[in-house]
VEXVO-366576 format. One line per field, with one value per residue (C-alpha): residue number from 1; residue in three letters; chain; x, z, y. Coordinates in Angstrom, 1 decimal. Example, Ala and Ser with C-alpha at 12.3 -4.5 7.8 and 13.67 -1.06 7.14 Angstrom:
pos	c(1  2)
code	c(Ala  Ser)
unit	c(A  A)
x	c(12.3  13.7)
z	c(7.8  7.1)
y	c(-4.5  -1.1)
//
This chain:
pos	c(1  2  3  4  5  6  7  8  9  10  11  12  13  14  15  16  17  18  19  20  21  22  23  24  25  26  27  28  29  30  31  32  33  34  35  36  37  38  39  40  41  42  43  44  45  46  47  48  49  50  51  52  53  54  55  56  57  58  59  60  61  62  63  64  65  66  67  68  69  70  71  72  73  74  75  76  77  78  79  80  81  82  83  84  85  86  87  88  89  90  91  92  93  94  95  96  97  98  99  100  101  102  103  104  105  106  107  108  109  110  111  112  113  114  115  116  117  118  119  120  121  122  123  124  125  126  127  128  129  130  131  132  133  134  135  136  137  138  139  140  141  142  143  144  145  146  147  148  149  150  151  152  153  154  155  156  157  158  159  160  161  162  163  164  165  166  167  168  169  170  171  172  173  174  175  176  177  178  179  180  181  182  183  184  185  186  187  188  189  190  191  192  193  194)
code	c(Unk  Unk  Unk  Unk  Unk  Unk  Unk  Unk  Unk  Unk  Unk  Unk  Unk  Unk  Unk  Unk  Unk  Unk  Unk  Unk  Unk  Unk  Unk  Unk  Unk  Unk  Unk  Unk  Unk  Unk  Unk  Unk  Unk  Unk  Unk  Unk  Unk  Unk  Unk  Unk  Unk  Unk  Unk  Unk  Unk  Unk  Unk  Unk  Unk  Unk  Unk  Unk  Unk  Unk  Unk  Unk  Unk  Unk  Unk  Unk  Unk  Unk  Unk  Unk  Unk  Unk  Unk  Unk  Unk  Unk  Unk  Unk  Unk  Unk  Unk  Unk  Unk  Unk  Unk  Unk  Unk  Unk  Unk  Unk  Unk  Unk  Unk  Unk  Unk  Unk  Unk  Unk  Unk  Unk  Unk  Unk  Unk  Unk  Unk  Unk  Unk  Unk  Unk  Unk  Unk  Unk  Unk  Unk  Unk  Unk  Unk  Unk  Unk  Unk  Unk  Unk  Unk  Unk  Unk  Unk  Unk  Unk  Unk  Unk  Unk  Unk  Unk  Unk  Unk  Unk  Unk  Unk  Unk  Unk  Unk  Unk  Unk  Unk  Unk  Unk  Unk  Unk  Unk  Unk  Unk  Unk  Unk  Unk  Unk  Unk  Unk  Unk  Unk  Unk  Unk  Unk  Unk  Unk  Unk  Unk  Unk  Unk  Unk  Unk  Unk  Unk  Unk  Unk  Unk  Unk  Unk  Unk  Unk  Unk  Unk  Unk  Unk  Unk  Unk  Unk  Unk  Unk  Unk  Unk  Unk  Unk  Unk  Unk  Unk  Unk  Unk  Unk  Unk  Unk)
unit	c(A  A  A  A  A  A  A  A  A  A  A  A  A  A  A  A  A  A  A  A  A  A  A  A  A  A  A  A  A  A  A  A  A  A  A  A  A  A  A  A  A  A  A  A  A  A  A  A  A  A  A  A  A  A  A  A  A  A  A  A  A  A  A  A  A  A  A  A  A  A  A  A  A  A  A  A  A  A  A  A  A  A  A  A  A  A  A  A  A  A  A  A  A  A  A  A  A  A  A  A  A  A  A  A  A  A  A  A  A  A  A  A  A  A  A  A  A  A  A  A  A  A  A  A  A  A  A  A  A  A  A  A  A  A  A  A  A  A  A  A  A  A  A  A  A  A  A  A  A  A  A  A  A  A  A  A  A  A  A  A  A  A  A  A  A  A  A  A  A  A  A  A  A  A  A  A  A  A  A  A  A  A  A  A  A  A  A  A  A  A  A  A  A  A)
x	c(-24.0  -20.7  -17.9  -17.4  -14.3  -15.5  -18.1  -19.0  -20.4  -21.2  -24.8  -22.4  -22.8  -19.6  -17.6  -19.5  -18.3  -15.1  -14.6  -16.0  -13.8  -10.8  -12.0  -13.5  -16.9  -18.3  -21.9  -23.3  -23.2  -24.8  -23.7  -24.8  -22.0  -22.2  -20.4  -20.3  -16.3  -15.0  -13.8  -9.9  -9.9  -7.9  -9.7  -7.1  -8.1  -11.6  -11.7  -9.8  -12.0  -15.0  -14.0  -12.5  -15.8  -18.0  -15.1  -15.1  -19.2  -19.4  -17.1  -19.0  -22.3  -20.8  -19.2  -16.3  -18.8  -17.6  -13.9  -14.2  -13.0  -15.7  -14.5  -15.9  -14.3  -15.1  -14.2  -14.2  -13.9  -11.9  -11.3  -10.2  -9.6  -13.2  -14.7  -17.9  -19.7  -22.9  -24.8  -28.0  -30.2  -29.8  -28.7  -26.2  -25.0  -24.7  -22.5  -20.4  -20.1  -19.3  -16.8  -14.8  -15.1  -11.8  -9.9  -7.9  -9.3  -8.3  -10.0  -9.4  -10.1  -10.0  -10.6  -10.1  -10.7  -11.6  -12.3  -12.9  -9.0  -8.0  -8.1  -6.2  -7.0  -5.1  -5.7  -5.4  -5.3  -5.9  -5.7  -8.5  -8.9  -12.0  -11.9  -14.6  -17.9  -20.4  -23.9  -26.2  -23.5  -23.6  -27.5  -27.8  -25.7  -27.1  -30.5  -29.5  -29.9  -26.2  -24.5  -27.4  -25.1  -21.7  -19.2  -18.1  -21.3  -19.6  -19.1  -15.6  -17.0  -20.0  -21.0  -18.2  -15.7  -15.9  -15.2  -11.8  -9.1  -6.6  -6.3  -3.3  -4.1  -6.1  -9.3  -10.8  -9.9  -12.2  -14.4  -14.8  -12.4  -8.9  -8.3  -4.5  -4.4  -7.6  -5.3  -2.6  -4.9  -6.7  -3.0  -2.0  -5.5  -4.8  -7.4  -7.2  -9.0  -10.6)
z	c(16.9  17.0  14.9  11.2  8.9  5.8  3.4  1.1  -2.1  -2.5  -1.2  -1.7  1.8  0.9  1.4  4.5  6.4  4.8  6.2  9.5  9.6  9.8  12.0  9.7  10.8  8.0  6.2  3.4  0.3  -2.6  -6.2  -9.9  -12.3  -16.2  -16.2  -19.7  -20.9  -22.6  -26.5  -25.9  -22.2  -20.7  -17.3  -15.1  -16.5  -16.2  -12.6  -11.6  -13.6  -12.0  -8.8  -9.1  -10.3  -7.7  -5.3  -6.6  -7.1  -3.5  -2.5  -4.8  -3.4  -0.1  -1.1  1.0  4.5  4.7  5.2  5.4  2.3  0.3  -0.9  -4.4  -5.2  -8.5  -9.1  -12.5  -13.7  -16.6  -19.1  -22.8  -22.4  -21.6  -18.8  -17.0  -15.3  -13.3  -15.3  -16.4  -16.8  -16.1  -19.6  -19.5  -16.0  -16.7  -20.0  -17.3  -15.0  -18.0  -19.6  -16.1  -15.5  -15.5  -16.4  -14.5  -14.5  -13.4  -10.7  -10.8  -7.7  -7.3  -4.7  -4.3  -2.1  -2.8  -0.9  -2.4  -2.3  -3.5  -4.6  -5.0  -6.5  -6.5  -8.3  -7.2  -9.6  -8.6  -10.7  -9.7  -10.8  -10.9  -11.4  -13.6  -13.5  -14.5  -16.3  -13.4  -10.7  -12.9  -13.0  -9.5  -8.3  -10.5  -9.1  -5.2  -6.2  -5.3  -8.6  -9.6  -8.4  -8.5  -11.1  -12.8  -11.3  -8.3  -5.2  -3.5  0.0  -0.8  -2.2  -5.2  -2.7  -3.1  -6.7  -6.5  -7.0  -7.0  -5.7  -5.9  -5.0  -2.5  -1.1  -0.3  -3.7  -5.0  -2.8  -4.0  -1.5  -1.3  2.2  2.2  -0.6  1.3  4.1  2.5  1.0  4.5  5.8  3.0  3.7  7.5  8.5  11.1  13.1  16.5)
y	c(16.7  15.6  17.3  15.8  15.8  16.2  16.0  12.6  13.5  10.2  8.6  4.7  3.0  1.6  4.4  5.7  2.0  2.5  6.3  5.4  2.2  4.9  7.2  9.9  11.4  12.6  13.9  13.0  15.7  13.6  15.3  14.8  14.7  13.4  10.2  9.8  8.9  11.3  10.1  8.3  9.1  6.1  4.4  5.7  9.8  8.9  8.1  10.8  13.5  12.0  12.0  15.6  16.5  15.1  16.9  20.1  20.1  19.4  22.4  24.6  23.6  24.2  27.5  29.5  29.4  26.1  25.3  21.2  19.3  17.8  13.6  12.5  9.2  6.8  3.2  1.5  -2.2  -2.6  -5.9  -5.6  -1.9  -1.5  -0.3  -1.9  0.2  -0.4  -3.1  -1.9  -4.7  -8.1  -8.9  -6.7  -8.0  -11.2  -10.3  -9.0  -11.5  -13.9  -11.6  -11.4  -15.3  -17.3  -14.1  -11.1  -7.3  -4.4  -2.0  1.7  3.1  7.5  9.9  13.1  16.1  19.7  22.9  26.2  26.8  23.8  20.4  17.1  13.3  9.7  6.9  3.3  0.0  -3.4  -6.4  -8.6  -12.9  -14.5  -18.7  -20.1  -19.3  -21.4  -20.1  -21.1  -19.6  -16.3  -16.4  -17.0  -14.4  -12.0  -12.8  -12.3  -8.3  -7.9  -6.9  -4.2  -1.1  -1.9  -1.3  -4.5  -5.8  -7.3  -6.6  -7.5  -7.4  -9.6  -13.1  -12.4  -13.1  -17.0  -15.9  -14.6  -16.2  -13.6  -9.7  -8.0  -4.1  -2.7  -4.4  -1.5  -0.2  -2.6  -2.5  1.4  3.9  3.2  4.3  4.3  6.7  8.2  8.6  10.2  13.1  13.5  14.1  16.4  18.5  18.7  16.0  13.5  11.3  12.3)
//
């Protein structure tokens, strides 16, 4: 088996292309954390405490046999001050979908890595445009299946591409990694590519 980097605690085939798009061999470490927001915690603090969370859960799972870092990241879709999570139900994801039409949002994007030592987190925002959308191209892109596990219910990399107008930010952010502040951590935690 060939040598891996790091942990994921993340099951998000997302971030395993993203990894492997810059070089980073890695397993998969899936965690449970409580995602619930905590009561006045801004976006930007809840991302970062989630993916801390999934991080340090990882490393404790893992224990001091290991020495890799263990990666949790967390991405959340933000309009009004609220956050939109995964979408439920349909109902709910179409809400969604029309509550982001013909309007900018913001996309905080956090990763972090932790060991048994130490750990470490970053936080990317993006500010995201979407042009119209009308009810029936809502409903039909709802109905491809695409939206059901993504925050925001979109995903960047997908058929919501032909609706953005505007990204300003870090694709991959969006998209649910933000590989150059991935990179930076993996540098600050003595990982690099092979």
């Amino acid at each position: 088996m060939p040598a891996i980097h790091l942990y994921l605690a993340s099951a998000s085939p997302r971030r395993r292309q993203l990894l492997r798009q810059i070089g980073i061999a890695h397993r998969l470490l899936p965690v449970a954390v409580d995602e619930t927001p905590l009561p006045a915690e801004s976006p930007a603090a809840y991302v970062a405490r989630l993916a801390l969370a999934k991080a340090r859960t990882g490393a404790r799972t893992l224990g001091r046999r290991q020495p890799l870092p263990v990666l949790g990241a967390d991405t959340t879709v933000v309009v009004d001050d609220a956050m939109l999570g995964k979408p439920r139900d349909r109902d709910e994801g179409l809400t969604m979908l029309a509550r982001l039409s013909g309007r900018e949002h913001r996309v905080l994007s956090a990763v972090a890595l932790a060991t048994p030592a130490r750990d470490a987190v970053k936080v990317q925002e993006s500010r995201v445009r979407f042009r119209e959308l009308s009810p029936a191209e809502r409903t039909a892109y709802w109905d491809s299946g695409e939206p059901l596990d993504k925050a925001g219910g979109y995903a960047v990399q997908g058929r919501a591409a032909a609706f953005i107008a505007e990204l300003h930010g870090s694709y991959s952010g969006v998209m649910g990694l933000p590989l150059f502040e991935t990179a930076e951590l993996l540098r600050e935690f003595g990982v690099h590519p092979r």
